[in-house]
C-alpha positions, -999 to 999 in steps of 0.1 A, spaced: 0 0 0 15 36 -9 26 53 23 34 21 40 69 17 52 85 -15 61 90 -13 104 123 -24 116 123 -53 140 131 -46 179 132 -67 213 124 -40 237 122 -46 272 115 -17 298 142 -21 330 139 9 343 110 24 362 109 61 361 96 85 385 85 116 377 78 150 392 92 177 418 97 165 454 103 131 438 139 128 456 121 126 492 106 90 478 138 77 475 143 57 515 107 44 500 119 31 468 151 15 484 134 0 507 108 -18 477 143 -32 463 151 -49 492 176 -28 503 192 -25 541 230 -11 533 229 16 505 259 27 491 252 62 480 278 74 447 276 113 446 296 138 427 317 158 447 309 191 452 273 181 449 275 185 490 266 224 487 236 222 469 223 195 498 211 165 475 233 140 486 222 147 521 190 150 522 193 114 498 209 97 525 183 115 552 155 97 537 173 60 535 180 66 570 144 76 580 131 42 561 156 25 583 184 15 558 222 23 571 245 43 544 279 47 531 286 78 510 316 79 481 326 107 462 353 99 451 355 104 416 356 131 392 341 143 356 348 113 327 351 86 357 383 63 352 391 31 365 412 48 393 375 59 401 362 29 405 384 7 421 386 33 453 346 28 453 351 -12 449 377 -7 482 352 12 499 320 -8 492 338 -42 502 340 -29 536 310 -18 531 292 -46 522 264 -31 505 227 -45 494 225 -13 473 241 9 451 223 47 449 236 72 426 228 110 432 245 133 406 253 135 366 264 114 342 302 106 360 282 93 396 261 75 374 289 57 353 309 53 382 278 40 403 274 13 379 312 6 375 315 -3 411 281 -22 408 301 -48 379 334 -51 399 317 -55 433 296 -80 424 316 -99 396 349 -89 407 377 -84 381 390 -48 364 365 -31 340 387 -39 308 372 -71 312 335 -58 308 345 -34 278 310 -44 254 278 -60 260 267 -85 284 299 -94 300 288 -99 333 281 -133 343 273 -128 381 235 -109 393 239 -73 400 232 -53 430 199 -34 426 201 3 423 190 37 423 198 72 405 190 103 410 201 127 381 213 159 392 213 171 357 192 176 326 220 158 302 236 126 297 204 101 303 225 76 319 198 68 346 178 49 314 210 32 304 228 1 308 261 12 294 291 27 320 313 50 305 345 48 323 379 63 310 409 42 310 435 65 323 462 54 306 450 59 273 424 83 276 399 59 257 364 56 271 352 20 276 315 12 272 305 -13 295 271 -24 290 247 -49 306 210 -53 312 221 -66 348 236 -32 356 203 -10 348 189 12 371 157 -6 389 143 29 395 155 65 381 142 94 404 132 122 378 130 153 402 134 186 383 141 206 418 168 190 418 182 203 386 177 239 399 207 245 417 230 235 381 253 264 377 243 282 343 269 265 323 262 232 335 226 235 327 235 246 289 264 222 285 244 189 299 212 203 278 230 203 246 247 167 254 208 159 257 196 176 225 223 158 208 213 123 220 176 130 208 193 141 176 215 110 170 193 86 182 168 91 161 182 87 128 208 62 134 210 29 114 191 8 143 166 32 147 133 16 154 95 28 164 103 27 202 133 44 200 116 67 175 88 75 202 118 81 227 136 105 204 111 124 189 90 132 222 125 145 236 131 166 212 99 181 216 103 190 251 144 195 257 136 221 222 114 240 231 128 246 271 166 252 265 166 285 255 140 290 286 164 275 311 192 296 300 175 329 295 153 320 331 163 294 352 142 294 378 109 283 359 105 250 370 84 236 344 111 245 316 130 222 342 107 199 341 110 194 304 145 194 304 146 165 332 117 142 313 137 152 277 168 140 290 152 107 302 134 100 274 167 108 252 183 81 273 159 57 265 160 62 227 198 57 233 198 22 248 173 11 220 193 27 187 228 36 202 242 70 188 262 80 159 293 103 141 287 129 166 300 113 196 326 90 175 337 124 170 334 141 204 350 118 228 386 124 209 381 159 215 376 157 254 405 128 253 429 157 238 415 186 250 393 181 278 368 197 262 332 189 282 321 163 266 282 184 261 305 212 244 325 187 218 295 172 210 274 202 200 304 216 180 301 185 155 270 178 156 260 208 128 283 192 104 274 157 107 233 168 103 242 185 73 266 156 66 239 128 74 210 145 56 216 130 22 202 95 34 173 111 61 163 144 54 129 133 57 136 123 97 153 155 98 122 172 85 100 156 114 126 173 142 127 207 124 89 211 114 83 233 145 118 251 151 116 287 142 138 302 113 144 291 81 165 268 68 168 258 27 161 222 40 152 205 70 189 194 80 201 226 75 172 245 98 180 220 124 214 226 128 214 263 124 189 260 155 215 238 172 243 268 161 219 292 180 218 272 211 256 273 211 252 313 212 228 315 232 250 294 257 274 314 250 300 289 240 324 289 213 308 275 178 338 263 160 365 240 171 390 267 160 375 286 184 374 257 215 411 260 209 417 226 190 446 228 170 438 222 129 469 201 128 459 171 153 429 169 128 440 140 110 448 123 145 417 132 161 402 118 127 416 81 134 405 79 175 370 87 160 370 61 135 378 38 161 346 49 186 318 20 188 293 50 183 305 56 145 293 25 132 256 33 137 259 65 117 229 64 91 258 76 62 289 52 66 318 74 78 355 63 74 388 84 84 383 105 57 347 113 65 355 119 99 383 146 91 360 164 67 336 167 95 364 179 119 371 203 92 340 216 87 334 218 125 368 235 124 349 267 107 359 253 65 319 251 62 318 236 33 344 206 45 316 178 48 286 190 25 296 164 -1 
């Protein structure tokens, strides 16, 4: 029948259960205690302390009667360092569950102590899928941040800090049970925080939905998180106390996540995570710096997905690809962050280099338009500010 388009084929099953709404975060001694839980382990950024999440976190275990062991010892882009001085702790410890309060890095790191803990070894050994071959401790997150998603993942991203390479560690075992989604608690996120971990979340709705495994539930995921991180970034920049623009952002992010674990991402990340290797660029700056020249790259084989995200952006664009990503150049200013690499103060000679660690990042072969080396350094080029590097 005309108009009918072959579905691709998914095995989607829900493992985390989300909840939703402000004030959430005094439900969480509640929620532990329906996992089971006696001895929590709470993970934490550091420097989370002063806005009071972690503490009132462990408040409420204690209230439902569970005892608690805080770590924060780990910093932005966990490494392995990280999570072997949380594996010391929790094995004296003993923990029944692990509960992560903070961004992406408490997250990673919650779930990086959660594999070694429970199935012991070094986290080179769980680089991939479903490498774990010993149950999991349940656990808990509570996302401090409007960004990476990682609460609706199964994948740990934890650096290797001898080569600087992120490892993806995924299995279903290390999921979240539950994911807290309180937007109060993403009101105290300095201003560049909230812009850099809001474009890392704009980007996953981005990439997600137009990768090569795309599906219909990760199409649902994608496109409703667009909708709502879209239309409140530039509100949560320009007035950061309105809580529903929070609101969105928190539920965006999520749902972004969950698009992520069912179609992985593409040439934007492959392409960010050398950047913050070399530079230490954040990784929600590198990523929006690319991700212009890989729509506008990508939009020869789904310009017609592109059209779907664009359809209610304001501006004009001569097609859909290229009105998205001039929306996504605005955000950058509005942020006001650089917008070119040359201006993020990479050096145009490490381009080639920077061209082969990206060709090498699991995340580049789900790209909807096959990238190579040279793909990849036409897009660092045209990222670089040569504009026309990666149109062909």
């Amino acid at each position: 029948m005309e108009g009918i388009q072959e579905l691709s084929a998914f095995d989607y099953q829900p493992r985390t259960r989300a909840v939703f709404g402000p004030g959430s975060l005094e439900r969480v001694g509640e929620l532990a205690r329906e996992l089971g839980g006696s001895r929590a382990l709470l993970v934490t950024d550091p420097g989370l302390e002063q806005a009071g999440h972690p503490q009132k976190a462990a408040t409420c275990l204690r209230q439902a009667g569970l005892q608690v062991c805080v770590f924060d010892g780990l910093q932005e882009n966990p490494t392995t360092e990280h999570v072997d001085a949380g594996v010391a702790l929790a094995r004296d410890f003993r923990p029944d569950l692990i509960v992560a309060v903070g961004g992406g890095s408490a997250m990673d790191c919650a779930k990086g102590i959660n594999f070694l803990y429970t199935n012991g070894g070094r986290m080179h050994d769980y680089w991939g899928k479903n490498k774990a071959r010993l149950p999991m401790l349940p656990s808990l997150a509570v996302p401090s941040t409007a960004g990476t998603g990682s609460e609706a993942q199964s994948y740990a991203l934890i650096t290797d800090p001898a080569t600087h390479r992120k490892m993806a560690c995924g299995d279903s075992k290390a999921a979240f049970r539950i994911a807290v989604l309180d937007p109060l608690v993403t009101m105290t996120q300095p201003a560049r925080v909230t812009a850099l971990t809001g474009l890392d979340a704009l980007a996953h709705a981005v990439e997600s939905y137009v990768t090569r495994v795309r599906n219909p539930i990760s199409a649902l995921f994608a496109r409703e998180a667009w909708r709502l991180l879209s239309r409140a970034f530039p509100t949560v920049l320009t007035d950061p106390g309105n809580l529903q623009a929070r609101a969105y952002m928190q539920l965006g992010a999520h749902l972004a996540g969950m698009a992520i674990e069912n179609s992985m991402l593409g040439a934007a990340h492959a392409l960010a995570n050398p950047l913050t290797a070399r530079y230490g660029l954040t990784h929600g700056l590198a990523v929006a710096l690319v991700l212009p020249s890989v729509i506008r790259y990508n939009e020869l084989v789904v310009s017609d997905l592109y059209e779907d995200l664009a359809a209610h952006l304001p501006g004009q664009g001569a097609t859909p690809g290229e009105k998205l990503a001039r929306y996504l150049c605005r955000c950058l200013d509005l942020a006001q962050l650089p917008s070119t690499l040359r201006e993020a103060g990479v050096v145009e000679a490490d381009l080639p280099l920077l061209a082969s660690w990206a060709a090498e990042q699991w995340t580049a072969q789900f790209n909807p338009r096959p990238v190579g080396d040279a793909e990849l350094l036409a897009l660092y080029q045209a990222a670089y500010g040569n504009d026309a590097a990666a149109e062909g």
